[in-house]
OpenMM code with the backbone's topology and positions (N, CA, C; nanometers):
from openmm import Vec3, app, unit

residues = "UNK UNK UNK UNK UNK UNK UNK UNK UNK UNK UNK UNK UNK UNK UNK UNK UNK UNK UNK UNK UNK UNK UNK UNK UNK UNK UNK UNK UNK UNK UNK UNK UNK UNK UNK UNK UNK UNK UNK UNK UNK UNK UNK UNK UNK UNK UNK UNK UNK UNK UNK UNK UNK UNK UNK UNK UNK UNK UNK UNK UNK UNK UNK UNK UNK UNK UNK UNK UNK UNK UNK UNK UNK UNK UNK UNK UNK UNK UNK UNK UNK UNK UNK UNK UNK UNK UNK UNK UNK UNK UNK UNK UNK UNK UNK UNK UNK UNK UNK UNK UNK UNK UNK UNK UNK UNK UNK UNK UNK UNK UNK UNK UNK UNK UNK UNK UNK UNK UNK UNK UNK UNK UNK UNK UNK UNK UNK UNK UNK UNK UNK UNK UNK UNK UNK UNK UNK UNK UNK UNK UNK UNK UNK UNK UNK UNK UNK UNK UNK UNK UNK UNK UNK UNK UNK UNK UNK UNK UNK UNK UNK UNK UNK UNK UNK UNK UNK UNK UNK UNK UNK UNK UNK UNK UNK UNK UNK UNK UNK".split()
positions = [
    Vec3(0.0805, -0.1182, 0.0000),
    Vec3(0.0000, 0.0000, 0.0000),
    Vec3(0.0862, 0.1265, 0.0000),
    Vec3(0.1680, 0.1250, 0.0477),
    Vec3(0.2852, 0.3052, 0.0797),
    Vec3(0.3592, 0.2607, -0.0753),
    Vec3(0.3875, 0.1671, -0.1064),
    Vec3(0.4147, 0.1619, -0.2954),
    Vec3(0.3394, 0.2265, -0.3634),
    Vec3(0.2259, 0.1883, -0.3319),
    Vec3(0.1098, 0.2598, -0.4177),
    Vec3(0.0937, 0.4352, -0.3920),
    Vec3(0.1283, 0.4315, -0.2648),
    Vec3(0.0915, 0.6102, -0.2015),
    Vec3(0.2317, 0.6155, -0.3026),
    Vec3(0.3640, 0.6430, -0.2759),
    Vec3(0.4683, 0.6824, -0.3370),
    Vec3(0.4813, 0.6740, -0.4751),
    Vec3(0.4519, 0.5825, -0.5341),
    Vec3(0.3872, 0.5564, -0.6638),
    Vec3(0.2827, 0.7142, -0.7249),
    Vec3(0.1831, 0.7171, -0.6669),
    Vec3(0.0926, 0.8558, -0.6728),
    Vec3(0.1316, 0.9765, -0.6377),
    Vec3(0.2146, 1.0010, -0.5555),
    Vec3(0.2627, 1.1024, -0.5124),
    Vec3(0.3796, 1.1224, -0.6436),
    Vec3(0.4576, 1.0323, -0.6631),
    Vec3(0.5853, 1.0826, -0.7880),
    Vec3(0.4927, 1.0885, -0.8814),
    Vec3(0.4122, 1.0842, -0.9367),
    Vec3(0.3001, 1.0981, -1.0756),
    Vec3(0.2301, 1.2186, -1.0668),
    Vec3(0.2057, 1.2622, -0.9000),
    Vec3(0.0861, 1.4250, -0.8894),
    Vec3(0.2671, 1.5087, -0.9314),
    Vec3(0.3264, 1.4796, -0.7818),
    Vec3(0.4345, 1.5543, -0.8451),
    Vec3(0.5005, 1.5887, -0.9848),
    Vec3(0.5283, 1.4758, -1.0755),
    Vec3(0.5405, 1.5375, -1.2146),
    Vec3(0.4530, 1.5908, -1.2659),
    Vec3(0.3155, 1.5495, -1.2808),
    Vec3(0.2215, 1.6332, -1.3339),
    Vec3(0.1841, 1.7747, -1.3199),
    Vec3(0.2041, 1.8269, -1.2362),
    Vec3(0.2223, 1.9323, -1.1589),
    Vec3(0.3649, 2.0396, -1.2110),
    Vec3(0.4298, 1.9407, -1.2021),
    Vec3(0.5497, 2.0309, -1.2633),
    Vec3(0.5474, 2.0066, -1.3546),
    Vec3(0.4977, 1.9316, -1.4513),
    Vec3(0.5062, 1.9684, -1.6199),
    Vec3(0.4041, 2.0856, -1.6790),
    Vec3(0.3089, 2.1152, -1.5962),
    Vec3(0.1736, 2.1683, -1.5974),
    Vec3(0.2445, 2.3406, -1.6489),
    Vec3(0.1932, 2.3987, -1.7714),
    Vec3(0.2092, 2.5536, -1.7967),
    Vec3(0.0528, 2.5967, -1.8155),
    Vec3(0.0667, 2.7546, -1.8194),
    Vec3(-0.0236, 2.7853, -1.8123),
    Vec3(-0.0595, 2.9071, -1.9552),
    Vec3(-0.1244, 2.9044, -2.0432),
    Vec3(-0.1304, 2.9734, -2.1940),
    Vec3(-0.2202, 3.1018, -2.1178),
    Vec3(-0.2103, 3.2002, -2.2070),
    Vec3(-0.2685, 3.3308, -2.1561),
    Vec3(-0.3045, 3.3603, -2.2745),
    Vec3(-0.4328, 3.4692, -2.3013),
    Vec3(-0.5005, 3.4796, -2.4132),
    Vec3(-0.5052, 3.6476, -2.4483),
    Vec3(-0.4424, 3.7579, -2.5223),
    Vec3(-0.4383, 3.8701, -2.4562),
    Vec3(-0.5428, 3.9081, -2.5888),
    Vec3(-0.6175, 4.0068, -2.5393),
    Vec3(-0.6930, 4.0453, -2.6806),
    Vec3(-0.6891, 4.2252, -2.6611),
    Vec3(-0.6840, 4.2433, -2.8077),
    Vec3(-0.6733, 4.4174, -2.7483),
    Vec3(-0.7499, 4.5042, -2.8980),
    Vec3(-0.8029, 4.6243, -2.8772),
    Vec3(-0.8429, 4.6236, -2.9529),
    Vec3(-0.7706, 4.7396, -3.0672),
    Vec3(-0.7390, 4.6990, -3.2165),
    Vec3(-0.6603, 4.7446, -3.3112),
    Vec3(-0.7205, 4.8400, -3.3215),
    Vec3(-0.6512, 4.8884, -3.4524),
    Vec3(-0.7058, 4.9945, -3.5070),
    Vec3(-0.7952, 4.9923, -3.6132),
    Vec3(-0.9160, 5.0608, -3.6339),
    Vec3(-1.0018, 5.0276, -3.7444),
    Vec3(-1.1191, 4.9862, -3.6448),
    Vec3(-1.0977, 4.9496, -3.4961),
    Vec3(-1.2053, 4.8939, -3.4700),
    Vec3(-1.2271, 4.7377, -3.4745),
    Vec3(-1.0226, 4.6792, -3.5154),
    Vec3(-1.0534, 4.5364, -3.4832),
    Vec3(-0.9882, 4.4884, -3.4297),
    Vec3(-1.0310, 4.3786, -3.3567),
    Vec3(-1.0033, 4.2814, -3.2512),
    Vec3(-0.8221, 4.2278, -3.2814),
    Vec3(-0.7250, 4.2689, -3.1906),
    Vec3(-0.6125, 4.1438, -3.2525),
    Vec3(-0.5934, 4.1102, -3.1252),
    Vec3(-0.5566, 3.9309, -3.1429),
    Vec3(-0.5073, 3.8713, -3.0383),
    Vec3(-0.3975, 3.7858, -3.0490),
    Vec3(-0.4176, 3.7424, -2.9318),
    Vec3(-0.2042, 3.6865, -2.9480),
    Vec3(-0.2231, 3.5628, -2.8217),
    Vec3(-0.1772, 3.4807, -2.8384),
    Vec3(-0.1645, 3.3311, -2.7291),
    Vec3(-0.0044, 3.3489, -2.7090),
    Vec3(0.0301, 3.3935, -2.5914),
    Vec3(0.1445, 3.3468, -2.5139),
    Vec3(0.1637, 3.1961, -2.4818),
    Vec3(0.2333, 3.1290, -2.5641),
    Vec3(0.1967, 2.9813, -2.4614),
    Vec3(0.3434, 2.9557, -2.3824),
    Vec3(0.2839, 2.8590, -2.3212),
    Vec3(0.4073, 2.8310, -2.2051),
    Vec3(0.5571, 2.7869, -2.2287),
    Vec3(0.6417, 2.8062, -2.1972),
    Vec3(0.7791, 2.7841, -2.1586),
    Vec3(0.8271, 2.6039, -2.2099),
    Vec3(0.9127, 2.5880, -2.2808),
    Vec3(0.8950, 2.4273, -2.2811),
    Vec3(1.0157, 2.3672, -2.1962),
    Vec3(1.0135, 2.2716, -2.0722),
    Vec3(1.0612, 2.2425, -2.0448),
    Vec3(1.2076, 2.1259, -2.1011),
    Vec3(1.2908, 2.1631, -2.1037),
    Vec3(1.4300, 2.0681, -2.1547),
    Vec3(1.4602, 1.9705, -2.0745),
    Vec3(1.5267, 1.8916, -2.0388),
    Vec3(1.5923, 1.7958, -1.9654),
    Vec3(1.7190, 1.7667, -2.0609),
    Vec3(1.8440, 1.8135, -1.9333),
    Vec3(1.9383, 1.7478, -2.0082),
    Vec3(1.9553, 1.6033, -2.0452),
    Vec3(2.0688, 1.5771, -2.1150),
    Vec3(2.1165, 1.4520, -2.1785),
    Vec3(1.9561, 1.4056, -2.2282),
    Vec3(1.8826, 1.4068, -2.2864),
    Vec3(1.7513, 1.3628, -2.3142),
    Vec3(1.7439, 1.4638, -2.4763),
    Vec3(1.7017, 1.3228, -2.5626),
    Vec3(1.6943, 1.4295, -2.7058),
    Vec3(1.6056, 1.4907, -2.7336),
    Vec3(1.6036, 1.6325, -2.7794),
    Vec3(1.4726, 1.6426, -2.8793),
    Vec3(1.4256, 1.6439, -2.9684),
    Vec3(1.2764, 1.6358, -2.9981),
    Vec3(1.2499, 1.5239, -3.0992),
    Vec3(1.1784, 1.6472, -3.2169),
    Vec3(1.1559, 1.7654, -3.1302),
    Vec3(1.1176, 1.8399, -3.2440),
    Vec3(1.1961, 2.0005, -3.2563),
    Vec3(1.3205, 1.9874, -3.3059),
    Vec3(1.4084, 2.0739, -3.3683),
    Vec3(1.3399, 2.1268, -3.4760),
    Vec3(1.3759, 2.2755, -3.4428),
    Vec3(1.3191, 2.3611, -3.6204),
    Vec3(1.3788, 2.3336, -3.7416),
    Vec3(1.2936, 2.3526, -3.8050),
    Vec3(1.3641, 2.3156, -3.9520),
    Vec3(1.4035, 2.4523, -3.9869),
    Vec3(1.5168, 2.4541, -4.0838),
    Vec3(1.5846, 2.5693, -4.1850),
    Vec3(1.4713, 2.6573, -4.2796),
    Vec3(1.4922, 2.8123, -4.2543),
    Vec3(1.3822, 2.7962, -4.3428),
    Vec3(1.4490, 2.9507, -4.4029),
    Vec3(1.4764, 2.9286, -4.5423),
    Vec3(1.5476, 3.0336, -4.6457),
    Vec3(1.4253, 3.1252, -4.7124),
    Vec3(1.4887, 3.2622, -4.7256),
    Vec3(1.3424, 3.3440, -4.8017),
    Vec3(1.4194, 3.4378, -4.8715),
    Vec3(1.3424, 3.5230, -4.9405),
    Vec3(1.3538, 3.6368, -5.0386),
    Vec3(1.2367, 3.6884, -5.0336),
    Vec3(1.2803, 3.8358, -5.0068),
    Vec3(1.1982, 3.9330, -4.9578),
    Vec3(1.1780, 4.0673, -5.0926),
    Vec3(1.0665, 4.1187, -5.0788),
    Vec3(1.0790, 4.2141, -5.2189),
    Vec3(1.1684, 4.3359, -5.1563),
    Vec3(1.2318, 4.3727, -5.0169),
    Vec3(1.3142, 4.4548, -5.0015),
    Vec3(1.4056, 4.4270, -4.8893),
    Vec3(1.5348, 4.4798, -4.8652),
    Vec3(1.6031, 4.4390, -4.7694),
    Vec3(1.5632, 4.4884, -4.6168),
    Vec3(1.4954, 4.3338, -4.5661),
    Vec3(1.4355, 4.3428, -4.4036),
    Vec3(1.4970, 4.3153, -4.2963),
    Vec3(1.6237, 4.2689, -4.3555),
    Vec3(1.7436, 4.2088, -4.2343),
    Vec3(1.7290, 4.2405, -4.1262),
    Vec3(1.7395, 4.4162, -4.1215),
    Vec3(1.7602, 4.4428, -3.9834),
    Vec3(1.5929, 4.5100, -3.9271),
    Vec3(1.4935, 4.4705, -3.9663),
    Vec3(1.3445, 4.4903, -3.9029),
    Vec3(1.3096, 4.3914, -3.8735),
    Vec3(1.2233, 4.4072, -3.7435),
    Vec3(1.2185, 4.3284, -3.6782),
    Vec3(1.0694, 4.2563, -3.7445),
    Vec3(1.0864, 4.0979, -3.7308),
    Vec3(0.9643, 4.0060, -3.8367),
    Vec3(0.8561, 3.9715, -3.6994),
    Vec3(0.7325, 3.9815, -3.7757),
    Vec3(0.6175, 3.9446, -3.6566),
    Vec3(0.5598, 3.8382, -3.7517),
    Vec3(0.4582, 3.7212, -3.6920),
    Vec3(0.4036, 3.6485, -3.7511),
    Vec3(0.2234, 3.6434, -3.7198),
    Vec3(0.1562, 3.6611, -3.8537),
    Vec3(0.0218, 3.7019, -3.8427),
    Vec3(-0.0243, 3.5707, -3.8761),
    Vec3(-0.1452, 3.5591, -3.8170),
    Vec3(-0.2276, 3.4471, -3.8407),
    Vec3(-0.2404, 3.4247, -4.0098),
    Vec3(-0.3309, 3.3660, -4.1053),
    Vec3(-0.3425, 3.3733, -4.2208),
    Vec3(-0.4189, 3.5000, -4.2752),
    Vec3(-0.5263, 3.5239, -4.2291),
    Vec3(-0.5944, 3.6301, -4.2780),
    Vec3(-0.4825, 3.7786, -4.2769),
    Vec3(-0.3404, 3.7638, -4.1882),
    Vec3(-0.3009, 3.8879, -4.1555),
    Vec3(-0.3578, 3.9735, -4.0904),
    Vec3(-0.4336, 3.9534, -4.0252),
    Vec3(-0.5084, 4.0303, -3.9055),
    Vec3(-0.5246, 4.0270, -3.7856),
    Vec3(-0.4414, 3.9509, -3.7391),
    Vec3(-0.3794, 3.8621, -3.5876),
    Vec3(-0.2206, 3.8342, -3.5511),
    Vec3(-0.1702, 3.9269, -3.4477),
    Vec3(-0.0621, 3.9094, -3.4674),
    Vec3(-0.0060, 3.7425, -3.3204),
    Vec3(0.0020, 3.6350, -3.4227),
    Vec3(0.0431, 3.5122, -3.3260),
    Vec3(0.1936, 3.5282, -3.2711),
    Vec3(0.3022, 3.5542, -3.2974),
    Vec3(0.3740, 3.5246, -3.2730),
    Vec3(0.5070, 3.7531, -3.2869),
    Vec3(0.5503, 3.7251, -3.1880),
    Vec3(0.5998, 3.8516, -3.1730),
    Vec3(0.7165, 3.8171, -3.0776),
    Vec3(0.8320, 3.8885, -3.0941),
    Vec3(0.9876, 3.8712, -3.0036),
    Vec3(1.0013, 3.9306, -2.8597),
    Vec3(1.0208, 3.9047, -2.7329),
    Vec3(1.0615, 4.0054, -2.6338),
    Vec3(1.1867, 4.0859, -2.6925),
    Vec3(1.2103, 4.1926, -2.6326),
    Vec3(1.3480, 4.2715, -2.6680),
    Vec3(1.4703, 4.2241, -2.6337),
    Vec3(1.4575, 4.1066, -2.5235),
    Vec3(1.5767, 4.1016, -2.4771),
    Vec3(1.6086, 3.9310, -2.5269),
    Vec3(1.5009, 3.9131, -2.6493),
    Vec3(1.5592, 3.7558, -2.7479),
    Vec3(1.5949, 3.8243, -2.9101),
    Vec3(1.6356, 3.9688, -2.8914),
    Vec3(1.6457, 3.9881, -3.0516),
    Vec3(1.7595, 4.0509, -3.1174),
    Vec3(1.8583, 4.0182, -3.0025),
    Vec3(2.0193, 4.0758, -3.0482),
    Vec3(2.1049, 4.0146, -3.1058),
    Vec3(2.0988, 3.8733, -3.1089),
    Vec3(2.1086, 3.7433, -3.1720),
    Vec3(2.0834, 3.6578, -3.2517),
    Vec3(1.9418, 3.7802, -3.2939),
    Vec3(1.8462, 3.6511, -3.3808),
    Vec3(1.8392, 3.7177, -3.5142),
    Vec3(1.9741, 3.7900, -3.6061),
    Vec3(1.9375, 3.8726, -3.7052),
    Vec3(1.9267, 3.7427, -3.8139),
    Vec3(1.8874, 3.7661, -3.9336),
    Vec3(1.8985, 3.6113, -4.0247),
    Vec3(2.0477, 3.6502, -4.0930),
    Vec3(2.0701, 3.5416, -4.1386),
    Vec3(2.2328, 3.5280, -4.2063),
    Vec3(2.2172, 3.5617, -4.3452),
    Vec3(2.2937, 3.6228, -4.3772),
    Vec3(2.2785, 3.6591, -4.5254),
    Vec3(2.3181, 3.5465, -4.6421),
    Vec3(2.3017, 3.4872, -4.7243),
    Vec3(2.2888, 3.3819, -4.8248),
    Vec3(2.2986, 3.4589, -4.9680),
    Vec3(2.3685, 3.3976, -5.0409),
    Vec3(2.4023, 3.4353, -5.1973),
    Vec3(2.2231, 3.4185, -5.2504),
    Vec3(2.2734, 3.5219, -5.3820),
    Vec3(2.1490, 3.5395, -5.4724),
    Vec3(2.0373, 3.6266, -5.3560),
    Vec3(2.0858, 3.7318, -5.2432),
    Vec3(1.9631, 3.7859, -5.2147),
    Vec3(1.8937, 3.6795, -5.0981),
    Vec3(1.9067, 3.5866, -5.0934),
    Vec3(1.8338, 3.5082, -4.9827),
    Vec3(1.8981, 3.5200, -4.8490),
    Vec3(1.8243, 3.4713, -4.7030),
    Vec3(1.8368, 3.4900, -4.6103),
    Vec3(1.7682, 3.3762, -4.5027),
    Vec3(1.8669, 3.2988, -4.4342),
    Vec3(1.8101, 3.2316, -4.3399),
    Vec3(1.7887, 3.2727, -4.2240),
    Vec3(1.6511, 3.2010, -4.1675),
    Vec3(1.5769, 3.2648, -4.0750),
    Vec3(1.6600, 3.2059, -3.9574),
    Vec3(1.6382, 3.3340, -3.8458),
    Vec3(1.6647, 3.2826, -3.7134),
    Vec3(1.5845, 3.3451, -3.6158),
    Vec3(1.4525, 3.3545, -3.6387),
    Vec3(1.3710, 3.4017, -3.5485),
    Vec3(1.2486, 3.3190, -3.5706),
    Vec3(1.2366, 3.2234, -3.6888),
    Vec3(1.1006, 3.1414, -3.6545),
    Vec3(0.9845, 3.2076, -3.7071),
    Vec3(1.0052, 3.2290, -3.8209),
    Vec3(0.9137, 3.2728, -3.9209),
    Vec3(0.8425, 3.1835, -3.9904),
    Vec3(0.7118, 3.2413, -4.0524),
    Vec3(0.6717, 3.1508, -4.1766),
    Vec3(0.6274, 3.2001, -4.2664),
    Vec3(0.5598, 3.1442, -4.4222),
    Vec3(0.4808, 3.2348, -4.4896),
    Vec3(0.3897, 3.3709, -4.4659),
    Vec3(0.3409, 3.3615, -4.3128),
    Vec3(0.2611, 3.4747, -4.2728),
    Vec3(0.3133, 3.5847, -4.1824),
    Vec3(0.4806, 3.6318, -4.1828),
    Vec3(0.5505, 3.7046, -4.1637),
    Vec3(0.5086, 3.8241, -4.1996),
    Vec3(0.5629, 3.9243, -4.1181),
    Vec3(0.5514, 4.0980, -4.1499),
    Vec3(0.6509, 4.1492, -4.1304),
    Vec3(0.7034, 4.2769, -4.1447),
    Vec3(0.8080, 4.2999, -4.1101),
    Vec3(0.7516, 4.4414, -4.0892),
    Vec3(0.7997, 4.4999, -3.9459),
    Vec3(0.8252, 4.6186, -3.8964),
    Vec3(0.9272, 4.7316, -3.8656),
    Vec3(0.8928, 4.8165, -3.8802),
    Vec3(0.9700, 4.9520, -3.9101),
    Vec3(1.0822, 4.9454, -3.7755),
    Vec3(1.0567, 4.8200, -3.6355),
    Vec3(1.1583, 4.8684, -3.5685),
    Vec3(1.2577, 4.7534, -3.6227),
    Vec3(1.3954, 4.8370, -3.5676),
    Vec3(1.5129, 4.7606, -3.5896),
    Vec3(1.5342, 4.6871, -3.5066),
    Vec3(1.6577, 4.5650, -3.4902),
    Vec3(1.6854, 4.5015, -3.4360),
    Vec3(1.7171, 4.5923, -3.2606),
    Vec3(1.8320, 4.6947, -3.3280),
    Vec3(1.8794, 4.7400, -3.1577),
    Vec3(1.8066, 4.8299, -3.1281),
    Vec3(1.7034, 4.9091, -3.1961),
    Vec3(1.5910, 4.9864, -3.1535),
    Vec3(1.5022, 4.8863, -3.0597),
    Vec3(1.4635, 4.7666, -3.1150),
    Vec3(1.3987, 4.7117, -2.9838),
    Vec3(1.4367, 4.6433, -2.9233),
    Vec3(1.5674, 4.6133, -2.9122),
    Vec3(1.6400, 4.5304, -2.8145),
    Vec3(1.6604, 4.6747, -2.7105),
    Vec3(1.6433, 4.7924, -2.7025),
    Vec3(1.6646, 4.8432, -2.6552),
    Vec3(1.5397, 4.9085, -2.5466),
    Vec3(1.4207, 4.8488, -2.6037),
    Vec3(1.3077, 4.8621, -2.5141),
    Vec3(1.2846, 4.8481, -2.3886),
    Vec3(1.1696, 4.8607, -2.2955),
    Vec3(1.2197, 4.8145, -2.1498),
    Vec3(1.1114, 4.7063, -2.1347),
    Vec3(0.9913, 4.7089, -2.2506),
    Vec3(0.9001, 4.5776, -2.2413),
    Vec3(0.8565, 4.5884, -2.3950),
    Vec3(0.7702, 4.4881, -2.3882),
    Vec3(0.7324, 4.4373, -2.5342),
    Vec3(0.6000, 4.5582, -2.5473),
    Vec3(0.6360, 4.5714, -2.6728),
    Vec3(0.4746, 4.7219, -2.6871),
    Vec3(0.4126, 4.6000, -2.6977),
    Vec3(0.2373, 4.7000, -2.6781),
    Vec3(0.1472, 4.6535, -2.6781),
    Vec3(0.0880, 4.5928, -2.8384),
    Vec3(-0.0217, 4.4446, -2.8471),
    Vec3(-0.0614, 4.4347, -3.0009),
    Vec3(-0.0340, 4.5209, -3.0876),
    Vec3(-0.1536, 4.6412, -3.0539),
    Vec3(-0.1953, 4.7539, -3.0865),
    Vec3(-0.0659, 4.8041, -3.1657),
    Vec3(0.0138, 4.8337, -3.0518),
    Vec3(0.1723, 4.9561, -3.1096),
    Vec3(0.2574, 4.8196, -3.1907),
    Vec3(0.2151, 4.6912, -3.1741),
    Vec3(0.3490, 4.6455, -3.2707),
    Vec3(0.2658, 4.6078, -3.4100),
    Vec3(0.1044, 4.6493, -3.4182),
    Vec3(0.0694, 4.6795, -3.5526),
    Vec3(0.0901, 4.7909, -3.6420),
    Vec3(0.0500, 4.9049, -3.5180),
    Vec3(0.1403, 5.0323, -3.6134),
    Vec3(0.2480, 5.0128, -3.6555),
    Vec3(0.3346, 4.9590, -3.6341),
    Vec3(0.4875, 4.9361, -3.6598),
    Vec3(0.4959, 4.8580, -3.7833),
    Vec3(0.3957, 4.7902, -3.8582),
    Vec3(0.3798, 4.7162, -3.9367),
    Vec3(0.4781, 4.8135, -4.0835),
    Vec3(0.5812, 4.7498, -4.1686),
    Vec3(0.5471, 4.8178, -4.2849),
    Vec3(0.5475, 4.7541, -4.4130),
    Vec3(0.5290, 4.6464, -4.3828),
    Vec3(0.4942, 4.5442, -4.4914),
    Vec3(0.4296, 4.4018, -4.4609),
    Vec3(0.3154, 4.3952, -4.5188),
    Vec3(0.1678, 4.2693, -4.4983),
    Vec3(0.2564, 4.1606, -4.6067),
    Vec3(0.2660, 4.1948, -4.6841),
    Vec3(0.3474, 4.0632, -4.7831),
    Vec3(0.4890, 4.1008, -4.8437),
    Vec3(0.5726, 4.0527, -4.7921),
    Vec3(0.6655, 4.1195, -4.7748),
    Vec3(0.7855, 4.0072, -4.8655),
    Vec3(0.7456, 3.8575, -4.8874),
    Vec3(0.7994, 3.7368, -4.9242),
    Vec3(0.8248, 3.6981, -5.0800),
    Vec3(0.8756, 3.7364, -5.1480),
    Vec3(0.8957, 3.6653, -5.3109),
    Vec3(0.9347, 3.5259, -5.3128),
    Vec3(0.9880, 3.4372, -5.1899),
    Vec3(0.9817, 3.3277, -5.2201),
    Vec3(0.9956, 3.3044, -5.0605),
    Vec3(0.9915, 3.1438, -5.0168),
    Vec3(1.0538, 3.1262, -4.9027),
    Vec3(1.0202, 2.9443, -4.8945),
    Vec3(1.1518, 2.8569, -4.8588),
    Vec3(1.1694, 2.7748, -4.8788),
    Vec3(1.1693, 2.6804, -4.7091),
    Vec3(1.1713, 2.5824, -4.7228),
    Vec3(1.1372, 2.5178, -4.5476),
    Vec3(1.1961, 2.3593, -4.5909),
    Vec3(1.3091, 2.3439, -4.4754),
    Vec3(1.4083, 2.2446, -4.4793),
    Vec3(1.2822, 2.1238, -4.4882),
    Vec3(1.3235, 1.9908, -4.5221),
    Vec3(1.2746, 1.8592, -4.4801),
    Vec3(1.3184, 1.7843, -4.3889),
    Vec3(1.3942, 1.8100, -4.3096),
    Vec3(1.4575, 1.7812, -4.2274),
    Vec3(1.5764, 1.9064, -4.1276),
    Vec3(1.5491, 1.8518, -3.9972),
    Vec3(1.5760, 1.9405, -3.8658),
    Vec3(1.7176, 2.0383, -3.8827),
    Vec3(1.6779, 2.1684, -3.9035),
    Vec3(1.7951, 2.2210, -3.9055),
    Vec3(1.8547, 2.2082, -3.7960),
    Vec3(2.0466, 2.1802, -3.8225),
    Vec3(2.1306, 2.0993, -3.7657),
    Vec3(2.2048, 2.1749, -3.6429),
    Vec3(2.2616, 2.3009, -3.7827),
    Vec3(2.3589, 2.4064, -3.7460),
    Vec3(2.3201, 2.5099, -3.7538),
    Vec3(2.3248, 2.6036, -3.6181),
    Vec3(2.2111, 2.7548, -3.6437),
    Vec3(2.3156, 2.8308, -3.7429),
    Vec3(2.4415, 2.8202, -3.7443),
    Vec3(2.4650, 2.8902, -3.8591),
    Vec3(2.6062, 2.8769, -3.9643),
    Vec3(2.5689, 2.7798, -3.9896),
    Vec3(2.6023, 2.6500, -4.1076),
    Vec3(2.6027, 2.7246, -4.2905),
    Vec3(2.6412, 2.8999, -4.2785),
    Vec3(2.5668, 2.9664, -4.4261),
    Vec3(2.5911, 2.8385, -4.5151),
    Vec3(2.7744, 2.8032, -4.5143),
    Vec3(2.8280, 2.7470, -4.6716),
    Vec3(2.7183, 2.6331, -4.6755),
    Vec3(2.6464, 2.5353, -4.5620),
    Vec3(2.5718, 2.4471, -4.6549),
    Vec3(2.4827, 2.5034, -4.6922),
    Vec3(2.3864, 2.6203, -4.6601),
    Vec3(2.2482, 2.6332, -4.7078),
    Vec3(2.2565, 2.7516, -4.8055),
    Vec3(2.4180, 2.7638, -4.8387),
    Vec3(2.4195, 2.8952, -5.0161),
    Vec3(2.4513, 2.7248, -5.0830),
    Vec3(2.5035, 2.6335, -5.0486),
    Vec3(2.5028, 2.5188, -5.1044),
    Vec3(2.3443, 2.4952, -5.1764),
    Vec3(2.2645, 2.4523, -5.0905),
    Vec3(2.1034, 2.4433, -5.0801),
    Vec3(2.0847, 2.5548, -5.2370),
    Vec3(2.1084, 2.6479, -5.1655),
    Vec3(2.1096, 2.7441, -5.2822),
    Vec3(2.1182, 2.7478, -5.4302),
    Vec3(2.2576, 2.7126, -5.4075),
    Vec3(2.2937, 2.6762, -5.6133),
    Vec3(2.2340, 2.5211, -5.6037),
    Vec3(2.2147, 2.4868, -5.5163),
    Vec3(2.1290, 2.3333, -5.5595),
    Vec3(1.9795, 2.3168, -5.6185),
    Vec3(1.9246, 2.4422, -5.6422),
    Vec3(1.7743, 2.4323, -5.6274),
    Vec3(1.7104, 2.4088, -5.5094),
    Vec3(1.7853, 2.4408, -5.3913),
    Vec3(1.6901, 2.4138, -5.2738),
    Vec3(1.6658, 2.2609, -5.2831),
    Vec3(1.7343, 2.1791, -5.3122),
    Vec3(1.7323, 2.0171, -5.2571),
    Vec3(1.7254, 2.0289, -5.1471),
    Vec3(1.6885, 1.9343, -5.0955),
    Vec3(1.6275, 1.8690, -4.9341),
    Vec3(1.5078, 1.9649, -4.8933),
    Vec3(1.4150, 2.1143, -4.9519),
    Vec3(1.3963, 2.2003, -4.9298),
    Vec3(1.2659, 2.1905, -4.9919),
    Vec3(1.0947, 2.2395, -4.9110),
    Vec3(1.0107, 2.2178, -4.9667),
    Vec3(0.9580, 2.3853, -5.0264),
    Vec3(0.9135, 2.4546, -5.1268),
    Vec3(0.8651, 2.5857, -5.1496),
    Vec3(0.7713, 2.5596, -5.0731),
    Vec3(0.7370, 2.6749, -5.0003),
    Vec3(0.6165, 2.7357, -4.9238),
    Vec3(0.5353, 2.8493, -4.9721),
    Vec3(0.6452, 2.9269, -5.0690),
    Vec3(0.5864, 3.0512, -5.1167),
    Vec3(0.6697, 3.1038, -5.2139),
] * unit.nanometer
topology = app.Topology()
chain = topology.addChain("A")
for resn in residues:
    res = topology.addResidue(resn, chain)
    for name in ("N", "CA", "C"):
        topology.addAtom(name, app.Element.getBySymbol(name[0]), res)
């Protein structure tokens, strides 16, 4: 029987500590519409233990040079901003520059990217993340992508350029178009 209690007790205990909590912020834009954003939780690591879902590589071309503005990611319609940087994850995360004009991502972009008027050390220099609202004004381009390509497998090396200008003059082998 105390097998069984200790048994239950190490199971509430992990459960408990694996447990996050998602927050839902909604605010209201400009025009009179609704944008919202899901914070979700923190993912826990464990060393020596692999993981199983590494980002994939993902190369683009942009109709102007966005290097140093900072990229937000909108739902599909572009009218929801899902995904947005704190200031103090974006001093590190510029993309690498790639032959022919292309650029690999290091902030976790996708087809439904924007790119805003602030710069990298303009908002690394912030003291919190603006609000929806102010990081829509900031918007200065809704489609901003002439092409953008997404590894088939787990990017390896965060910054590996010579294989992926390789990728490059290859036609993007190993590499699926997205856009």
């Amino acid at each position: 029987m105390k097998e069984l209690g200790f048994v239950m007790t190490i199971c509430a205990a992990a459960l408990i500590a694996g447990c996050g909590t998602t927050s839902k912020s909604v605010e209201s834009g400009g025009g009179g519409q609704e944008i919202e954003a899901v914070k979700m939780p923190a993912q826990n690591i464990i060393p020596g233990r692999s993981v199983n879902a590494l980002p994939k590589a993902v190369i683009y071309k942009t109709i102007a040079d966005y290097s140093d503005n900072i990229p937000l990611v909108m739902d599909a319609a572009k009218k929801n901003i899902i995904s947005y940087p704190d200031p103090l994850d974006v001093m590190n995360s510029r993309p690498y520059m790639l032959d022919n004009g292309y650029w690999l991502d290091n902030r976790g972009i996708n087809e439904n990217v924007v790119f805003t008027d602030y710069t990298y050390m303009d908002y690394a220099q912030l003291q919190q993340v603006p609000s929806l609202e102010e990081l829509q004004k900031h918007i200065i381009d809704y489609y901003p992508l002439l092409e953008m390509y997404i590894s088939v497998s787990p990017r390896v090396s965060a910054n590996d350029t010579q294989k992926y200008n390789e990728m490059v003059r290859r036609n993007f082998a190993g590499f699926t178009r997205i856009r």
